[in-house]
C-alpha positions as CSV (number, residue, x, y, z in Angstrom):
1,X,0.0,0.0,0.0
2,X,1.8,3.3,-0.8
3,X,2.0,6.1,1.6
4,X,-0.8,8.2,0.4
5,X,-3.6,5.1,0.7
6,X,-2.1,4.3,3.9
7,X,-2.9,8.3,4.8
8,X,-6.2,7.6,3.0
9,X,-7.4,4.7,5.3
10,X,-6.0,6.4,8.5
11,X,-8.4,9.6,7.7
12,X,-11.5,7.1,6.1
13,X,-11.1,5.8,9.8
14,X,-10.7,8.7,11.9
15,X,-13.9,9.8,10.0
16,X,-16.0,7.4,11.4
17,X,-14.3,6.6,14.8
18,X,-13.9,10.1,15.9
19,X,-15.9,11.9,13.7
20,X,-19.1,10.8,14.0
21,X,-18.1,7.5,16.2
22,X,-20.2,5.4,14.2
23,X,-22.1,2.9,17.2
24,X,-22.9,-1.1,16.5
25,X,-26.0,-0.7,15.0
26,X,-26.4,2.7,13.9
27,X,-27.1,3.9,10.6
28,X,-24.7,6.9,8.8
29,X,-25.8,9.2,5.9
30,X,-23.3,10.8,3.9
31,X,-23.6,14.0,1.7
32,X,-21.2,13.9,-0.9
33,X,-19.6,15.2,-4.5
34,X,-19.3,12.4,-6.9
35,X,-15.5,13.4,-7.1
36,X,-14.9,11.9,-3.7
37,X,-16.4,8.9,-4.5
38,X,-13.0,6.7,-3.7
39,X,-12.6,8.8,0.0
40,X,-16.5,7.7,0.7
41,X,-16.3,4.3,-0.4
42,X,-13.6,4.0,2.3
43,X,-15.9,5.2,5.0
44,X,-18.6,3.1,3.8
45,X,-15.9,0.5,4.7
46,X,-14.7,1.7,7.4
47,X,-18.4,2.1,9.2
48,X,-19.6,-1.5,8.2
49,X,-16.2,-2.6,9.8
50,X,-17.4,-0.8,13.4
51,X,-20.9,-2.1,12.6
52,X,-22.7,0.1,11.1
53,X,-26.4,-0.9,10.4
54,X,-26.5,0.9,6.7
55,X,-24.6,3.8,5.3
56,X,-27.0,6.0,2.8
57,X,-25.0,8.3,0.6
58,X,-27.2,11.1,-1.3
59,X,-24.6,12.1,-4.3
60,X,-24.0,15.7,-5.9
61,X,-22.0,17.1,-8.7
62,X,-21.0,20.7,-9.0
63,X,-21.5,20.4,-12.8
64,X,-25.2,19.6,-12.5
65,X,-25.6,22.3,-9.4
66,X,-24.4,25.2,-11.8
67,X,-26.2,23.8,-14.7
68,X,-29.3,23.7,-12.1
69,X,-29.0,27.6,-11.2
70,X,-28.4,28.6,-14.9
71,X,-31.5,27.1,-16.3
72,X,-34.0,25.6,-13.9
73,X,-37.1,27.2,-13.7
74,X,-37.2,30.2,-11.9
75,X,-39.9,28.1,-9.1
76,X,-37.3,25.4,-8.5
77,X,-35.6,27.6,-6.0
78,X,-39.0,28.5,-4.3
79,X,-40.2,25.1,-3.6
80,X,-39.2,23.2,-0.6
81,X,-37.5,19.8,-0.9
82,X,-39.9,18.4,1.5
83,X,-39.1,14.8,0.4
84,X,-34.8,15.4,1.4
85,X,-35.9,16.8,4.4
86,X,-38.4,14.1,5.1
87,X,-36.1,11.4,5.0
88,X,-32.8,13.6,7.2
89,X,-35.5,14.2,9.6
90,X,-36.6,10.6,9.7
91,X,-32.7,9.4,9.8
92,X,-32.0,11.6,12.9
93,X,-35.1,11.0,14.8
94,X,-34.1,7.0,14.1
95,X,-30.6,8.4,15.5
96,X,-28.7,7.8,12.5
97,X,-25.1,10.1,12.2
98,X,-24.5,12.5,9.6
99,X,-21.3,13.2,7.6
100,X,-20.9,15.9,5.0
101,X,-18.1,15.1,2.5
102,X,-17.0,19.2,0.9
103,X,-15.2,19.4,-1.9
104,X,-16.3,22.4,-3.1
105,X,-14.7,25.2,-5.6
106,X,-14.9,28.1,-4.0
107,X,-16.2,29.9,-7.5
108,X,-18.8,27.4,-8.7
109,X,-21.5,29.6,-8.7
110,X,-19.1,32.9,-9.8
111,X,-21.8,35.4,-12.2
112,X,-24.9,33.1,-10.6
113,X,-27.6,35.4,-10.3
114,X,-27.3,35.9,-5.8
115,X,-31.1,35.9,-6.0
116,X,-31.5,32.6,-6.9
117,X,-28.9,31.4,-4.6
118,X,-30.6,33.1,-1.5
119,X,-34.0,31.6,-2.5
120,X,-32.3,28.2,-2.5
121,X,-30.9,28.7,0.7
122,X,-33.7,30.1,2.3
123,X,-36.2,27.8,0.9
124,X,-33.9,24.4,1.8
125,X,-33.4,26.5,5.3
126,X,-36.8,26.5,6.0
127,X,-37.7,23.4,4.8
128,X,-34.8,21.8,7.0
129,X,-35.8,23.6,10.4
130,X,-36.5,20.3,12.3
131,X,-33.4,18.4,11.3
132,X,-31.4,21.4,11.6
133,X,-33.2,22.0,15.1
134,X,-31.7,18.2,15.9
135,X,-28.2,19.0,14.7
136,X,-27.9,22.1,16.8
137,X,-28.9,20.4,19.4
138,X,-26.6,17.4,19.4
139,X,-29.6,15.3,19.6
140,X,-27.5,13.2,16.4
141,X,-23.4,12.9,15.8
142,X,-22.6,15.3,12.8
143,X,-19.4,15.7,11.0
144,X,-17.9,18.1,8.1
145,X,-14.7,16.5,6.5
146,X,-12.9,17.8,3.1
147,X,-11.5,16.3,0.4
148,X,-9.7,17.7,-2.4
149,X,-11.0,18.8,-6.1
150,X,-8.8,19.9,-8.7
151,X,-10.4,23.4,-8.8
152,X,-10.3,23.7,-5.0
153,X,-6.7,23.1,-5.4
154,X,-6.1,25.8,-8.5
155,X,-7.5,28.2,-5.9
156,X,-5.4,27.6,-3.1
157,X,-2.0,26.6,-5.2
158,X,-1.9,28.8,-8.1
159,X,1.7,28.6,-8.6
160,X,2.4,25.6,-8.5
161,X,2.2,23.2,-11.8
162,X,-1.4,22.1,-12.4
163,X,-0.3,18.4,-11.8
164,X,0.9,19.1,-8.4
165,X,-2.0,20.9,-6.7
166,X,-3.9,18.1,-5.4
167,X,-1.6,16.1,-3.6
168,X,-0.2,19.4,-2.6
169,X,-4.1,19.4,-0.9
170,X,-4.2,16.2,0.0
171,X,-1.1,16.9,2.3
172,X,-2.3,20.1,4.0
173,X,-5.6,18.5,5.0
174,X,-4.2,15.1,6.3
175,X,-1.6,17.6,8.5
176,X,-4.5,19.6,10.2
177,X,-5.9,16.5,11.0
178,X,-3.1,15.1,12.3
179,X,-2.7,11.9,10.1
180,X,0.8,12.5,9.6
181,X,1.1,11.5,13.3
182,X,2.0,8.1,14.4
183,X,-1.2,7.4,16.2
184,X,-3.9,10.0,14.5
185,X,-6.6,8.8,16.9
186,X,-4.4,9.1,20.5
187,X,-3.4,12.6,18.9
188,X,-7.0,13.6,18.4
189,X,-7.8,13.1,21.7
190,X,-5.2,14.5,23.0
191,X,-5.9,17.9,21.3
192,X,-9.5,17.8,22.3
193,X,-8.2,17.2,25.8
194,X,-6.6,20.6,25.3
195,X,-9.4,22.5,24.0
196,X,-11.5,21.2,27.0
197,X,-8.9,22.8,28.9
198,X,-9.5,26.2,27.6
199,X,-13.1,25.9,28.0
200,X,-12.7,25.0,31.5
201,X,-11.3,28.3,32.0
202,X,-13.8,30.2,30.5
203,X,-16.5,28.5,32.0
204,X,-15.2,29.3,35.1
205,X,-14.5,33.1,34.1
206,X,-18.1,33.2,33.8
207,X,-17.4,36.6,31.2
208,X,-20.8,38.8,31.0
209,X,-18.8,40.8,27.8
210,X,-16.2,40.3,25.5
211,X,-14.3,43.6,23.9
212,X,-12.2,42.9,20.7
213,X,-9.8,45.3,19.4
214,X,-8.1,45.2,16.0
215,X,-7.6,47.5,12.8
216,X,-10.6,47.8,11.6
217,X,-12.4,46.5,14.6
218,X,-14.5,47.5,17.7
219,X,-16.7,45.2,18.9
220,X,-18.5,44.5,22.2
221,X,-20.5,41.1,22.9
222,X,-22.3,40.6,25.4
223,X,-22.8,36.8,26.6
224,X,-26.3,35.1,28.0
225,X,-26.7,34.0,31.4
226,X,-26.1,30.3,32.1
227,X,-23.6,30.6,28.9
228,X,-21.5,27.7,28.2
229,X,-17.9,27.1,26.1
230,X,-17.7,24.1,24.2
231,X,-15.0,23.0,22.1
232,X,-14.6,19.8,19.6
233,X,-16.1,17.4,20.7
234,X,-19.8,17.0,21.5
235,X,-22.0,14.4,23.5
236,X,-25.3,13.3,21.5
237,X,-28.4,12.6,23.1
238,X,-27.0,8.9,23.5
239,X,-24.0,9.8,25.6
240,X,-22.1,8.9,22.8
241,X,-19.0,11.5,21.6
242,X,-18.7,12.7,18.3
243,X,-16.4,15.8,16.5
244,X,-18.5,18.1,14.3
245,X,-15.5,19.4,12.2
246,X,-12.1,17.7,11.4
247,X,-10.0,20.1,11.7
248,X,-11.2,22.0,15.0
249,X,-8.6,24.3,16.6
250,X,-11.8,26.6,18.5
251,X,-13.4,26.8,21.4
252,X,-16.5,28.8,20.9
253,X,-20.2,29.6,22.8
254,X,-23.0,31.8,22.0
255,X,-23.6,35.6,22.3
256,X,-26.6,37.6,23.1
257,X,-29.0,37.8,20.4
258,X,-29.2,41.6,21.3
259,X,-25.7,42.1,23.0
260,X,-23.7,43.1,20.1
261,X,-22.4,46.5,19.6
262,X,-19.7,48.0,17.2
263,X,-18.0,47.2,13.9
264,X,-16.4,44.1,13.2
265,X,-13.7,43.5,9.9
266,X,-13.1,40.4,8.3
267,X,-9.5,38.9,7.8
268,X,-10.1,36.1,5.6
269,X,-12.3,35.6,2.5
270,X,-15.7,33.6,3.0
271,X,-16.4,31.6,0.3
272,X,-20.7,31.1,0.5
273,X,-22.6,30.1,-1.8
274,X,-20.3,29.6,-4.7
275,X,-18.7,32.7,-4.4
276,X,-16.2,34.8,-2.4
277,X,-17.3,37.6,-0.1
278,X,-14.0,39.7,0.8
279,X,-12.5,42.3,2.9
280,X,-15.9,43.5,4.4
281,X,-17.3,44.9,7.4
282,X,-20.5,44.7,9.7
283,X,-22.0,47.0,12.2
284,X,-24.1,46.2,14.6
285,X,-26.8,48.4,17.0
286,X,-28.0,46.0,20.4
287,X,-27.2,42.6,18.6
288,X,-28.9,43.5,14.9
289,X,-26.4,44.4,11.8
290,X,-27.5,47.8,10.5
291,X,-25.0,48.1,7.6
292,X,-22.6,46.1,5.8
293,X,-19.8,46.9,2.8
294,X,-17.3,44.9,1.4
295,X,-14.8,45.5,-1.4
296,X,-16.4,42.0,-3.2
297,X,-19.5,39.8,-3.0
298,X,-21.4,43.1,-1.9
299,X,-24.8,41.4,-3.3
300,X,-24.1,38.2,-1.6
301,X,-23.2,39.7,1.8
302,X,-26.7,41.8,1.6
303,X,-28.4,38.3,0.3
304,X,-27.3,36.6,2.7
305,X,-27.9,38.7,5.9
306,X,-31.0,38.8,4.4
307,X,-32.3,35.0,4.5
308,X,-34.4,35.7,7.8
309,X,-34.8,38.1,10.7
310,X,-32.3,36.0,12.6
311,X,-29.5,36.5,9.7
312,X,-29.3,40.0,11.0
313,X,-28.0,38.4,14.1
314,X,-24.7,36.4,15.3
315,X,-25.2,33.0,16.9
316,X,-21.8,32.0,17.7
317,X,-18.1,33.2,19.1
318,X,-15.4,31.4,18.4
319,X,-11.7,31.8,19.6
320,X,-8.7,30.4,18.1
321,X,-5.0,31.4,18.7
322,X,-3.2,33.0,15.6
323,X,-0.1,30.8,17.0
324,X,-2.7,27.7,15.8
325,X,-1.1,25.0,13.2
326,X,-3.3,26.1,10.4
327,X,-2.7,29.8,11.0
328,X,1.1,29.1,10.7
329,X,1.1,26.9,7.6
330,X,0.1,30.3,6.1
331,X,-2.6,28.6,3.4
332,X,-5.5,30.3,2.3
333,X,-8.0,27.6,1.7
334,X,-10.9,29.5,0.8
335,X,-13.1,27.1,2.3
336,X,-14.6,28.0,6.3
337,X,-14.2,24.4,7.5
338,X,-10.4,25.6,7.5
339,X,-9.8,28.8,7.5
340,X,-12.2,29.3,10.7
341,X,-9.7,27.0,12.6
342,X,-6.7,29.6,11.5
343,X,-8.5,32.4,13.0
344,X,-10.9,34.2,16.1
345,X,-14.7,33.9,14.1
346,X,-17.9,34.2,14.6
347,X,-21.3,33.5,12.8
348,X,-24.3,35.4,11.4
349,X,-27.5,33.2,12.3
350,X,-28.8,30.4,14.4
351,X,-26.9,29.6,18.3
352,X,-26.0,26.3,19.3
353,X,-28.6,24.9,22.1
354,X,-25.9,23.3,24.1
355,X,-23.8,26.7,24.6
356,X,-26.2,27.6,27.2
357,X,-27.0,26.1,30.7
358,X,-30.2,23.6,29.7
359,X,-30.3,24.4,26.1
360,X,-30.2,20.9,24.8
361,X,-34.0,20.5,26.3
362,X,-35.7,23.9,26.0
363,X,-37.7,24.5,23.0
364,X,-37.3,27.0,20.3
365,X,-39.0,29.5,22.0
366,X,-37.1,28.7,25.2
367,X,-33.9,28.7,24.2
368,X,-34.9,32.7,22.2
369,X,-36.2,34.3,25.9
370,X,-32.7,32.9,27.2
371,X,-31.3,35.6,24.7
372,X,-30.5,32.5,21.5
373,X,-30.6,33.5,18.2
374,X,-32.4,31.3,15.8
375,X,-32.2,31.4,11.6
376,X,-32.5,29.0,8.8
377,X,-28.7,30.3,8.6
378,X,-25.2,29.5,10.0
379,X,-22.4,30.7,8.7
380,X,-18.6,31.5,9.9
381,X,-16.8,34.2,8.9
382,X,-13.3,35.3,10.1
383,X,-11.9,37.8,12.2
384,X,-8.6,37.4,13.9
385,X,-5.4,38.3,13.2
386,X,-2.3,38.2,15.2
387,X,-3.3,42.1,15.7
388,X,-6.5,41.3,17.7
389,X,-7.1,41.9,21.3
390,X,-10.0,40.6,23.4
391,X,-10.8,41.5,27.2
392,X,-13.2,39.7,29.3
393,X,-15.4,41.8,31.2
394,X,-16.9,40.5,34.6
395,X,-20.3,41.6,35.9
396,X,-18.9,43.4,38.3
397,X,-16.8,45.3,35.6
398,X,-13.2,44.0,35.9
399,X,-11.9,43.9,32.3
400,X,-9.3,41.6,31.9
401,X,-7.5,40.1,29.1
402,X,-8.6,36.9,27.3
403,X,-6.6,37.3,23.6
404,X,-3.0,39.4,23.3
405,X,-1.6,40.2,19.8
406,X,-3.6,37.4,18.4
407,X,-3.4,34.5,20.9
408,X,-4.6,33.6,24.1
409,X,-3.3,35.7,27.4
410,X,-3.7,32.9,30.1
């Protein structure tokens, strides 16, 4: 077996045994591209081998999906896919776990009309409102895991020879997952061991604000009572562990739906949506984002803060140290799954239940009068920079610092 199948096999199985920790008897959907078909045939294996009862996959091709935008019928993008999330919602109320396979270029849907993207979002958002209301939850075990495309790869390796891009890929993903280490499971839980460490910390801090500081930046956050910091791995509703996103470097909670204050400048591209939104800015009056600019993907920012009333809203802070492994390799993958582990982040849209005290078993409407946001939305987008201060503020107004120059201060 040469190196790189070896590599292969070693992240196929720390997909399914620390990803979503597939259980004897439990059934595992995967989302995936055709073009990682050889990467999902291994978890297929790899999940039977543990005992897996079935493993579903529901293909896609990027091909189709632009062809889709370009000349479906104006409708398509209106109409829910009630059948798709039918059967997620049946999966994860039969406690199945879930794996999203990306692959994604981040200009597939570059000169799309953003209108018909937003209506697809929104309308799919909607549509998947009880799954989604499982997944944020940790009612099921969820995983996002990447695997290289060739015009992924032309994105983040334009200089080098065409040939060369993908294994060049290949290798930065396997390192931030750490399966150029001997043992890549004992060094996973090692690592998470350390993030749990961190959110100790904070948990004990007990922060009522948080004050970031950077070029470009002002921004005050207030934090919910009964707030909680989690990190990469998460308990599902039967007991069992499971890590949402391979690579994690974050610890992150929840703000106040209505606790935000101040402007706030990205550092990194997002790539949404098939398209790249880039060097922009938010501000934002008692939690709500009153104005937004940025220097590309203007309509997309506007579309996409515009999905819901709870897109005008964050639902998650995230902190990761700028002295972090992907950070320092210095890559640019223009996908969120990695470049929100290189930097401090946070999201526009829906909170995770389990950030707050109890949040796992209050409803909807519970979990919003404990100050939660809720959207048909989620999405990261990247702040830090190894210029970025954050102080904790206690409720009795001792300001203190959690972030110096770009990495933690205790």
């Amino acid at each position: 077996m040469s190196d790189f199948q070896t590599k292969l096999n070693k992240y196929a199985e720390l997909a399914v045994k620390i990803g979503v920790n597939i259980q004897p008897g439990q059934a595992l959907v995967i989302n995936a591209p055709i073009s990682a078909a050889e990467f999902v045939r291994l978890v297929a294996e790899k999940a039977y081998g543990v005992g897996a009862s079935l493993v579903k996959v529901n293909w896609s091709d990027e091909s189709i999906t632009r062809q889709t935008f370009e000349h479906a019928a104006p409708e398509i993008f209106t109409k829910a896919p009630t059948w798709y999330a039918g059967e997620m919602t049946e999966f994860a109320e039969n406690g199945a776990a879930v794996m999203a396979v990306i692959s994604e270029n981040p200009d597939a849907l570059k000169g799309i009309d953003p209108e018909r993207i937003a209506n697809f979002q929104k309308t799919r958002g909607a549509a998947l409102a009880k799954y989604r209301a499982y997944q944020m939850s940790d009612k099921i075990s969820w995983n996002v895991i990447a695997v290289p495309s060739q015009p992924w790869a032309d994105k983040v390796f334009p200089e080098l020879p065409s040939e060369e891009r993908v294994a060049q890929l290949w290798e930065a993903i396997f390192h931030t997952v750490r399966i150029d280490q001997e043992d890549p499971i004992a060094a996973w839980h090692e690592h998470l061991d350390n993030l749990e460490n961190k959110a100790n910390v904070l948990n004990a801090k007990k922060y009522k604000k948080l004050h970031y500081i950077a070029p470009g930046t002002d921004l005050t956050i207030e934090l919910p009572k009964g707030h909680l910091w989690a990190q990469g791995d998460s308990i599902n509703a039967k007991g069992h562990s499971f890590v949402a996103n391979l690579p994690t470097e974050e610890v992150f909670t929840a703000p106040l739906k209505t606790g935000v204050n101040g402007v706030v400048s990205s550092t990194k591209p997002l790539s949404h949506g098939g398209n790249i939104i880039d060097n922009f800015s938010l501000t934002f009056e008692n939690g709500k984002i009153v104005s937004v600019s940025a220097e590309k993907g203007q309509e997309s920012l506007e579309h996409l803060i515009s999905m819901d009333e709870g897109a005008k809203y964050l639902g998650e802070v995230a902190l990761v140290p700028h002295h972090s492994p992907i950070s320092e390799s210095n890559i640019l993958y223009y996908n969120t799954l990695f470049d929100e582990n290189a930097s401090n982040h946070l999201a526009i849209g829906m909170a995770y239940a389990f950030c707050l005290e109890g949040g796992k078993e209050m409803d909807e409407e519970q979990q919003i009068a404990h100050g939660l946001n809720s959207s048909v939305t989620h999405v990261d987008f990247m702040i830090g920079s190894g210029e970025m201060d954050i102080y904790g503020i206690s409720e009795d107004g001792t300001r203190e610092p959690v972030f110096l120059k770009g990495n933690w201060a205790f």
